[in-house]
N, C-alpha and C positions, 0 to 999 in steps of 0.2 A: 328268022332265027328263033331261037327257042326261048328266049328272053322275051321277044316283041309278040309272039304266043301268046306266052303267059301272062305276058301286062296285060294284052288286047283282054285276055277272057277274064283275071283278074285283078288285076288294076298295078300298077308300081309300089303301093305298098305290100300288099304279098307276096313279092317278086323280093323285096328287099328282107323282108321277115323272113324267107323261105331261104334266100343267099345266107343270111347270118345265122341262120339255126345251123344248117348244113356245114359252114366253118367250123361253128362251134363244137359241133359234134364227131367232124372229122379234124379237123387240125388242131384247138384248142382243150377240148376233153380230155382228148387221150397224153396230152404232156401236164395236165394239172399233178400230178403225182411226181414229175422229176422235178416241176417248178417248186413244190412243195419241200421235197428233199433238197435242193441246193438253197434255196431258202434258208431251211434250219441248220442246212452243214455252215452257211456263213455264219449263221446268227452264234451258231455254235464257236463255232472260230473265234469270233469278236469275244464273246463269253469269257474263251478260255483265254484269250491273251489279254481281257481283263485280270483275268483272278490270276494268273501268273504273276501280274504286273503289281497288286496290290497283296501278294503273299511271296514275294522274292523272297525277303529276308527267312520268315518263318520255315521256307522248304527248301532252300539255298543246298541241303545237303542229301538234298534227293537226287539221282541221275532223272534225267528227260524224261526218260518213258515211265517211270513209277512216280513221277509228280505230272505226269499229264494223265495219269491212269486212273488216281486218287481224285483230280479237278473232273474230272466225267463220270466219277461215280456222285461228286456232291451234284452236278449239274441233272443228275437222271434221280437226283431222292436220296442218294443215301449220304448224308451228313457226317455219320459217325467214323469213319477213317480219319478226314479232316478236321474234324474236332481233336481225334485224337490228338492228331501231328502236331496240332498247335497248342497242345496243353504240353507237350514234350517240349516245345521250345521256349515254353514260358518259363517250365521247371529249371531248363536249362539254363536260362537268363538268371533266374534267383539265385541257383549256384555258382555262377560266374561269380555275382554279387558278393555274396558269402565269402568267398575266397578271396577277394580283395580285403578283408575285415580281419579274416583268418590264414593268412598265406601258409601257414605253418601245414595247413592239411590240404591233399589232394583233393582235386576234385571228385576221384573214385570216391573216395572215401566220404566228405560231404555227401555226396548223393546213395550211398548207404544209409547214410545218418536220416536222413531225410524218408528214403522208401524202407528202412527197417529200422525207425527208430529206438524202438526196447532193445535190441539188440546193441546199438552200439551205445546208447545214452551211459554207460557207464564207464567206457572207454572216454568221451568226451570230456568228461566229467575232470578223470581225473589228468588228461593232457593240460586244461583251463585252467584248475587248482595250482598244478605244480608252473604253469606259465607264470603266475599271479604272483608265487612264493618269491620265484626269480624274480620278477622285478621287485616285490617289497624288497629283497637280499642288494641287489642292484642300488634300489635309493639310500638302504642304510651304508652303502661302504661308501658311497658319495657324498652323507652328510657327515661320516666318519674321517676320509680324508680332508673334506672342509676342514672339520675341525683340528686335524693335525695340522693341515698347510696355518691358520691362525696362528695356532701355539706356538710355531716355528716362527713365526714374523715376529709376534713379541718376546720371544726368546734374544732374537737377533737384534731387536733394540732394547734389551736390559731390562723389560718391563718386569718388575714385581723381585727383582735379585736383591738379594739382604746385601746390604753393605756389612763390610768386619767393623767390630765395635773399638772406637778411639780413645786410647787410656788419658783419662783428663787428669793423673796424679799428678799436684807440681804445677798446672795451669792459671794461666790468669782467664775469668769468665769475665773479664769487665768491656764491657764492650766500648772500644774507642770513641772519642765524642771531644771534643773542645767546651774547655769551659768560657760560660756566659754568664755575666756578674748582673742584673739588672735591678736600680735602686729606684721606689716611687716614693710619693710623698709620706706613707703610713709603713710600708713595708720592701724588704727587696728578698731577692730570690736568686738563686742559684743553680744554672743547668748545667748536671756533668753525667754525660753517656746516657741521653734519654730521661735521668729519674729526673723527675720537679721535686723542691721543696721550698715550701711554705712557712716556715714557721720560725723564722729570723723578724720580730717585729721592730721596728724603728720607735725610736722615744725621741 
């Protein structure tokens, strides 16, 4: 056979070097280029169903094909679409933000404020001002009605009402009292309706 040929004249090692060169060159060679391409289309794959995975939220309002379009341009180099996207969702987030603070305004309209600010800053301005008046307006009729509902409780218990003045012509002012005779050894005294007097001396 053409094997035991070859050994006889050059030995089993060239036999074996000359089998694996010859695979290599007919059967391994020629598919190094589609192993290479299925390769990267996994690698790729895996890639993209990472960054899908950890940009959900940021691209959530892209359809499929124009968020797998935008992941394969950043994966081949170009970054700046994807930068973009996600500088739009950040903006987005701080206006949500905003409006929680400020419900009174649209979200259109915050995000004016925001991308043309000279333009609207003086619309703001003056929506904030007149919010501000209202409520001063607001706390004063609230410490205004306080102070009526007060007035009205002490009204209702008589607080501070003159009494009518009591004609005293003809009156006795002497205030009732019992008398009390008391006599010591030097002197005695007499108590009538509160007054003391002293000046009764004994001999």
């Amino acid at each position: 056979m053409l094997n035991q040929h070859f050994t006889a004249q050059w030995g089993l090692k060239k036999w074996t070097e000359s089998v694996s060169k010859k695979l290599w060159e007919e059967s391994i060679r020629p598919k190094i280029p589609e192993i290479i391409t299925e390769l990267t289309k996994k690698k790729k794959e895996a890639c993209l169903e990472q960054l899908e995975t950890l940009f959900k939220d940021q691209l959530s309002h892209l359809w499929n094909v124009a968020r797998t379009q935008l992941l394969e341009k950043f994966l081949k180099g170009d970054d700046k679409p994807l930068l973009e996207e996600l500088m739009e969702y950040q903006h987005r987030t701080v206006i949500r933000e905003i409006k929680k603070v400020y419900p009174e305004h649209t979200l259109d309209h915050l995000n004016r404020i925001f991308t043309h600010p000279s333009a609207h800053s003086d619309e703001i301005v003056k929506i904030e001002t007149k919010k501000a008046l209202e409520k001063h307006k607001d706390h004063l009729k609230e410490k205004m009605s306080n102070g009526e509902k007060l007035e009205n409780s002490f009204v209702e218990l008589k607080f501070g009402a003159t009494k009518a003045e009591i004609n005293l012509d003809g009156s006795c002012l002497w205030v009732p009292a019992s008398i009390r005779h008391d006599v010591n050894a030097n002197h005695r005294r007499v108590v009538y309706g509160g007054v003391h007097f002293r000046d009764c001396t004994t001999y």
